[in-house]
C-alpha positions as CSV (number, residue, x, y, z in Angstrom):
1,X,-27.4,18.2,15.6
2,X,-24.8,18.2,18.7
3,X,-27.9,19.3,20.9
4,X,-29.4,16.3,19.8
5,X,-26.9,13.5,20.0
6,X,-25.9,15.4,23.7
7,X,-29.7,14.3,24.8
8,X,-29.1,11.1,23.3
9,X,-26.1,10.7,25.7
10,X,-27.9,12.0,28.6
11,X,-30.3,8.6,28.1
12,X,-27.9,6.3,27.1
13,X,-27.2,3.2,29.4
14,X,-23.4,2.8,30.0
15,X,-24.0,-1.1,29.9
16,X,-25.5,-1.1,26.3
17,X,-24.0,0.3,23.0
18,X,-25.8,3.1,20.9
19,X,-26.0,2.8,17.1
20,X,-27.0,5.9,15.2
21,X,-28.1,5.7,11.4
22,X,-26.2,7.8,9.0
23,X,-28.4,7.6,6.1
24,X,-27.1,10.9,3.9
25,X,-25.7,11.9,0.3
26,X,-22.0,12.9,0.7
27,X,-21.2,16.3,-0.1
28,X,-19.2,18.7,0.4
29,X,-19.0,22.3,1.9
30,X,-17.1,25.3,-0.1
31,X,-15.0,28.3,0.6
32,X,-13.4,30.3,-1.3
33,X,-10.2,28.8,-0.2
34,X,-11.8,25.1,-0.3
35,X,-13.6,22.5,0.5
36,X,-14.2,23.1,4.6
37,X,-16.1,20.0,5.1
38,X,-18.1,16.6,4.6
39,X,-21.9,15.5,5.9
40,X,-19.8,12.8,7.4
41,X,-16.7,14.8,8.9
42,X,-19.8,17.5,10.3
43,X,-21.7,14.7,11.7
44,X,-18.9,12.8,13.4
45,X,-18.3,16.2,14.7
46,X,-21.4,16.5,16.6
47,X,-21.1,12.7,17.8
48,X,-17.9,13.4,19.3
49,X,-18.9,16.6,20.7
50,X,-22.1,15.1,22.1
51,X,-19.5,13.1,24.8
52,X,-19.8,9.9,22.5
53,X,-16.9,7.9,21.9
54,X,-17.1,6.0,17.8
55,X,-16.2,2.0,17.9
56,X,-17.9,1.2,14.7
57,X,-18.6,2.7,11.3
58,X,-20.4,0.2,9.2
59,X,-21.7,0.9,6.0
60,X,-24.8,-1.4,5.0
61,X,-26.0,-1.3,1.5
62,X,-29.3,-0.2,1.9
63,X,-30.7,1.5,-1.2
64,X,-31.3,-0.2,-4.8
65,X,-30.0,0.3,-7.6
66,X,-32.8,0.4,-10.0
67,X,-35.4,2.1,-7.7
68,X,-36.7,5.2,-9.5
69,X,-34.6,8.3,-8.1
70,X,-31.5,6.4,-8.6
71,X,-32.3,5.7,-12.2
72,X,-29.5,8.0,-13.8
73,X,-28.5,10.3,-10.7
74,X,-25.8,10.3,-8.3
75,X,-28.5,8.9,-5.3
76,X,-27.3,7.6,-2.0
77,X,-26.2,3.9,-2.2
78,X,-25.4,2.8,1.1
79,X,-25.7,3.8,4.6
80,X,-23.6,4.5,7.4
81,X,-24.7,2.9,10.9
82,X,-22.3,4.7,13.9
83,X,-21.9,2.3,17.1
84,X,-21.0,4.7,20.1
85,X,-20.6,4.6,24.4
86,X,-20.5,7.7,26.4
87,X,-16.6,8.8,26.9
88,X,-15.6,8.1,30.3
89,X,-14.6,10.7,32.9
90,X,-11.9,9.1,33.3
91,X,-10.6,10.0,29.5
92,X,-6.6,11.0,29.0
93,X,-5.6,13.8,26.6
94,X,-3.1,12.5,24.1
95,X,-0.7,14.3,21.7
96,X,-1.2,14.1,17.9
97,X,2.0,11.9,18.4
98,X,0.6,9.7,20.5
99,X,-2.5,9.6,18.3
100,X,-0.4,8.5,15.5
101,X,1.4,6.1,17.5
102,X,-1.7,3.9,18.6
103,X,-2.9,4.0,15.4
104,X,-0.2,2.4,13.9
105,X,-0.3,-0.1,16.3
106,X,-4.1,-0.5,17.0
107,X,-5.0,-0.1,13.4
108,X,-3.8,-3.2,11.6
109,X,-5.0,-5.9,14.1
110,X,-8.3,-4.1,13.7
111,X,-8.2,-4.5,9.4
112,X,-6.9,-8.1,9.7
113,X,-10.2,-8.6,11.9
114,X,-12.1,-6.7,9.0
115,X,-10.1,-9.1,6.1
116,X,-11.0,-11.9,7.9
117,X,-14.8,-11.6,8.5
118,X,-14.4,-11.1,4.4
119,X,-15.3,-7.6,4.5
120,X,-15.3,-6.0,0.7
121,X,-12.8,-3.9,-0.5
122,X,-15.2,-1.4,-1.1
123,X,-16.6,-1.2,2.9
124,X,-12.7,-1.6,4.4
125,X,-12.5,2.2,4.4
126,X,-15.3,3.2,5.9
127,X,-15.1,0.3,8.2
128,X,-11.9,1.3,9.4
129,X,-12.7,4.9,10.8
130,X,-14.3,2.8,13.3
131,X,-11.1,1.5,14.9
132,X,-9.4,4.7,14.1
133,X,-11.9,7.0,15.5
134,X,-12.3,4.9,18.9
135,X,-9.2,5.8,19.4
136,X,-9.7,9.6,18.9
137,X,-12.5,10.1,20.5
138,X,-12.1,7.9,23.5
139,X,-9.8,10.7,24.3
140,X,-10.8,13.9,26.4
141,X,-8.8,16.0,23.0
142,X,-6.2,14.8,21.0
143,X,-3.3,17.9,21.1
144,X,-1.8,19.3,18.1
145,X,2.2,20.5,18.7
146,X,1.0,24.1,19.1
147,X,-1.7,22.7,21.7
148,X,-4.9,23.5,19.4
149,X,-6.9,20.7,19.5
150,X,-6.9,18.1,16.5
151,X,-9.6,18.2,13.9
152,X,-12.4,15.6,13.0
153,X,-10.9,16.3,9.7
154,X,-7.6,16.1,10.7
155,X,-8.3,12.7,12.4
156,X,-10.0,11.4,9.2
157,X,-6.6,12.5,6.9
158,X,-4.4,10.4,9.9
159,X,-7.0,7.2,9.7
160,X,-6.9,7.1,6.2
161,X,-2.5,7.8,6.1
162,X,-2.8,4.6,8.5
163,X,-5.0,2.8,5.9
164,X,-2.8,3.2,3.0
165,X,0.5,2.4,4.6
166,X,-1.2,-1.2,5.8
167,X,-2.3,-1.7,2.4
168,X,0.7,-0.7,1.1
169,X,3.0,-3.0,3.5
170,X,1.7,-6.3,1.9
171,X,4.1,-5.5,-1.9
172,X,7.0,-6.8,0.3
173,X,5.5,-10.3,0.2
174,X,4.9,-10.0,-3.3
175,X,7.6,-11.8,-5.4
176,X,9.8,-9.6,-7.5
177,X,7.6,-9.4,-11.1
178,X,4.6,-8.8,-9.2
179,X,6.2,-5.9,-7.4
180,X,7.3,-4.9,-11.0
181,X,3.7,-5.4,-12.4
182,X,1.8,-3.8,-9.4
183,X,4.3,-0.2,-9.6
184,X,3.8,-0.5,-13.7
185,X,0.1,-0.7,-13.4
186,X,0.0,2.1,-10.7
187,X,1.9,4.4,-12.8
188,X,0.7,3.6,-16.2
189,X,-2.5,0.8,-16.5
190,X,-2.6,-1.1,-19.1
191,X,-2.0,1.5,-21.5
192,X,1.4,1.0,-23.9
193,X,4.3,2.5,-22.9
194,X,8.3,3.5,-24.3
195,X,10.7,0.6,-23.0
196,X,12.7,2.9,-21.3
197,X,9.6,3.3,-18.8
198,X,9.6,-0.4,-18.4
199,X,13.4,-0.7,-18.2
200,X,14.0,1.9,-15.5
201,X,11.1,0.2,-13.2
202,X,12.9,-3.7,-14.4
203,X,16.6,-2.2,-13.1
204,X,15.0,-1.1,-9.7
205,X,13.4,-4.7,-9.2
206,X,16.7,-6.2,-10.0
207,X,14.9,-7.6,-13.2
208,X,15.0,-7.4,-16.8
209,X,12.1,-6.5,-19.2
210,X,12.6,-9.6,-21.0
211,X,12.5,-11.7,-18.1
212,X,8.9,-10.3,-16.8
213,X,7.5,-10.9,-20.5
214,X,9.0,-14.4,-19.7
215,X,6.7,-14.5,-16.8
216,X,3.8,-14.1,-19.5
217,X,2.0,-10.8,-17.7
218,X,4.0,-8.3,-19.9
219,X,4.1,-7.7,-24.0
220,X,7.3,-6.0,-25.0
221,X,7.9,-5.6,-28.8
222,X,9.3,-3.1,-30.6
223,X,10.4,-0.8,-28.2
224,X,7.0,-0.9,-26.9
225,X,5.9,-2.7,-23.5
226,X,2.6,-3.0,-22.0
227,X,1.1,-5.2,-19.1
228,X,-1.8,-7.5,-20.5
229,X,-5.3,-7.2,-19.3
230,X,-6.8,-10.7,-18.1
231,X,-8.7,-11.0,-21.2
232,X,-5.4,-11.5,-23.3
233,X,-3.6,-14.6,-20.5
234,X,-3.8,-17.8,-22.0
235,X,-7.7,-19.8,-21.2
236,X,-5.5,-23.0,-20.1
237,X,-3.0,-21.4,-17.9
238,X,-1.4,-24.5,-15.4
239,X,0.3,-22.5,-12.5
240,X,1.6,-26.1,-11.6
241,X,4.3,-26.0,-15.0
242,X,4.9,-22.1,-15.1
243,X,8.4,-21.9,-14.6
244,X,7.8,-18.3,-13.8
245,X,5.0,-18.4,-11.3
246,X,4.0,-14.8,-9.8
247,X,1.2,-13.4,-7.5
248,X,0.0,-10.8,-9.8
249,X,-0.6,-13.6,-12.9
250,X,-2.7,-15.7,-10.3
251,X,-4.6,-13.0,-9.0
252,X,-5.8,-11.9,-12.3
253,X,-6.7,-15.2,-13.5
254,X,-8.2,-16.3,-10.4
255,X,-10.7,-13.5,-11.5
256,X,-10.5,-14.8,-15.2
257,X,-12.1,-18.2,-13.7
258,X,-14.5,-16.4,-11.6
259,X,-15.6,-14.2,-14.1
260,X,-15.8,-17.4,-16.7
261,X,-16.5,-19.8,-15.2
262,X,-18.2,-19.1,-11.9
263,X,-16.6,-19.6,-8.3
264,X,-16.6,-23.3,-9.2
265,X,-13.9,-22.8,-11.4
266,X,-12.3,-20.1,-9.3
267,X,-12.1,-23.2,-6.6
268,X,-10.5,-25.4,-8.6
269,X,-7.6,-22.9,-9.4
270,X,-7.4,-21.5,-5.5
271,X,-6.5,-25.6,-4.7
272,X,-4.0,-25.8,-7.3
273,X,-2.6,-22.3,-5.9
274,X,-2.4,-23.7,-2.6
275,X,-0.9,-26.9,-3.1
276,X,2.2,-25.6,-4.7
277,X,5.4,-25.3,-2.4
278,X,8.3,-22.8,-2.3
279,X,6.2,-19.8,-3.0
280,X,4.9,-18.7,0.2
281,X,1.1,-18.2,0.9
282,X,0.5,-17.9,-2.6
283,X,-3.4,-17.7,-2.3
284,X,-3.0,-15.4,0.6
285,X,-1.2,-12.9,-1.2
286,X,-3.6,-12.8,-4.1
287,X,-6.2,-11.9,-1.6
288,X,-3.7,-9.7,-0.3
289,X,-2.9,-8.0,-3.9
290,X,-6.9,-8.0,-4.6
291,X,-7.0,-5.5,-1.9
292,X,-4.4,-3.2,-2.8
293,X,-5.3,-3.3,-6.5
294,X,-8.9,-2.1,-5.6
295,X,-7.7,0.3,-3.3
296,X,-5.9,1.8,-6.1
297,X,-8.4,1.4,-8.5
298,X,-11.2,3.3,-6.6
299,X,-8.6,6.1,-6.1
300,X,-8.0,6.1,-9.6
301,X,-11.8,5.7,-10.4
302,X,-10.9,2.9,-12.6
303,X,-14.7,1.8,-12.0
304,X,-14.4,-1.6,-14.1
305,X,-11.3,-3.3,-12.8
306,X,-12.3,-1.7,-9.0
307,X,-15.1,-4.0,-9.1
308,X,-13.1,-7.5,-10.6
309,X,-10.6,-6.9,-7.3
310,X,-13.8,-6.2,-4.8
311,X,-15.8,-9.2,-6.7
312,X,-12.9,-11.2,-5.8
313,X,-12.5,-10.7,-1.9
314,X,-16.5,-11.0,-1.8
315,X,-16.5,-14.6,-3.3
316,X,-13.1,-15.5,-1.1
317,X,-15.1,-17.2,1.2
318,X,-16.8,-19.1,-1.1
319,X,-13.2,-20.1,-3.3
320,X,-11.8,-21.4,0.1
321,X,-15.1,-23.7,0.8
322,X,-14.7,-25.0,-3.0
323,X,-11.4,-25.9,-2.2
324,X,-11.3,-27.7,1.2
325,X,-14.7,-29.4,-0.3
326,X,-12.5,-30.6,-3.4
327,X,-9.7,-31.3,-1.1
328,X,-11.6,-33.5,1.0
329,X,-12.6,-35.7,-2.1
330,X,-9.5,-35.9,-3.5
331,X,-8.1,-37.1,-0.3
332,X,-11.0,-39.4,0.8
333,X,-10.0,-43.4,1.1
334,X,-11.9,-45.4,-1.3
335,X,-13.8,-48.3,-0.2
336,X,-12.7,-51.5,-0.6
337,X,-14.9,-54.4,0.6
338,X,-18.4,-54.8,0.9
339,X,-20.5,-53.6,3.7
């Protein structure tokens, strides 16, 4: 394979950008002290090796779901298209350090890019090994502290470390039951828990258990506390006269509407979420909460409620065009004398 792609190289024009097609099951490699390696990780690899720099990874969905070999089996889904330039000559080593230190600062512009084009939950990872790995292998090596050189695999554990620390940064915009909610749900779903769970996490938020079932995302009787799914909020919730307003109850029933009623409905609720005051960007940190929900979910291969956060961020675009269309008719002046 590295034989390959270095002929590729040999013939590629340094004005023009070479995308490779990744089209291969994911699977891993064993020893008998663990898994050594991915397809992916191996064929990056050879990329790299080849004198390639990565700027893109972008998965495209490319096989069905109801074609015959994926009827019942774990068969590919999607595909993996690599967008590559020769390194240049010219390329610096760095230190793992310094590795780290761009990708910390390199990295989050790049997902806010990704978040605005509306790219799905689901594709954010793979999307962002792009960014992550331009910077890696735009190098000449990238230096470990005893001077071996860093890993693909290595590079792939540090992109991801990046990812979830971005993801993660967005629960200090969340007000204080949400933050309660989201580290609840982490840690336990929506399965019933002892109070004493439920208080410890309430003392740490500088809450009380009571006061989050106020909110009306939380059941907590008899010594027993549980979050409630979407299923069980109430079908006629106003955010406009909850005296307790929080991300994580608009979030879930912006996908309540979606799921119900279509992304009509879902418009109509994103409007009434942005016109309310002295809550911040309110429908920007349900997008914001969609993302680390899923991101969570797929970890925890909660399949079910992955997809409700992923469906979400898909239709976003579509919520905020329902909106400013509704906006614009509410705010239209009405005609009063004949033409």
């Amino acid at each position: 394979m590295t034989l390959a792609m270095q002929q590729i190289a040999r013939q590629s024009h340094p004005a023009f950008p070479v995308t490779i097609y990744y089209a291969f099951k994911q699977s891993e490699t064993k020893t008998a002290t663990g898994t050594s390696s991915t397809g992916l990780e191996t064929f990056l690899a050879a990329v790299i090796k080849a004198g390639f720099a990565l700027y893109g990874t972008w998965p495209i969905r490319t096989e069905l779901a109801n074609r015959m070999i994926g009827s019942g089996t774990n068969a590919l889904a999607s595909s993996v298209v690599l967008v590559c330039h020769r390194r240049l000559d010219s390329a610096l080593t760095l230190s793992r350090t310094d590795f780290r230190r761009q990708l910390r600062q390199e990295l989050p512009q790049a997902l806010k890019e990704l978040e605005r084009a509306n790219i799905a939950p689901v594709d954010v990872a793979q999307a962002a090994i792009g960014p992550g790995m331009a910077i890696f292998s735009s190098a000449k090596a990238v230096l470990n502290p005893d001077d071996s050189p860093m890993s693909v695999r290595e590079a792939l554990i540090e992109i991801n470390t990046a990812l979830d620390e971005y993801l993660s940064q967005d629960e200090g915009e969340l007000d204080a039951d949400s933050r309660f909610a989201l580290t609840f749900f982490e840690s336990f779903g929506y399965k019933e828990r002892d109070f004493g769970d439920a208080e410890g996490l309430a003392k740490a938020r500088n809450l009380s258990v009571a006061g989050v079932a106020e909110a009306g995302i939380l059941r907590s009787v008899a010594g027993k506390v549980r979050l409630l799914p979407r299923g069980e909020l109430p079908e006629d919730w106003d955010p406009a006269t909850d005296k307790r307003l929080c991300v994580w109850e608009a979030t879930q029933q912006l996908i309540k509407r979606l799921e119900a009623g279509g992304e009509d409905k879902a418009g109509e609720l994103l409007l009434q979420l942005k016109s309310i005051a002295g809550h911040g960007d309110l429908a920007a940190n349900c997008r914001a909460l969609a993302y680390r929900l899923y991101n969570h979910c797929e970890k925890s291969k909660q399949a079910e409620e992955a997809r409700a956060y992923n469906g979400l961020v898909i239709a976003w675009s579509e919520l905020e065009r329902q909106a400013s269309a509704a906006s614009s008719s509410s705010t239209a002046p009405l005609q009063t004398t004949m033409i």
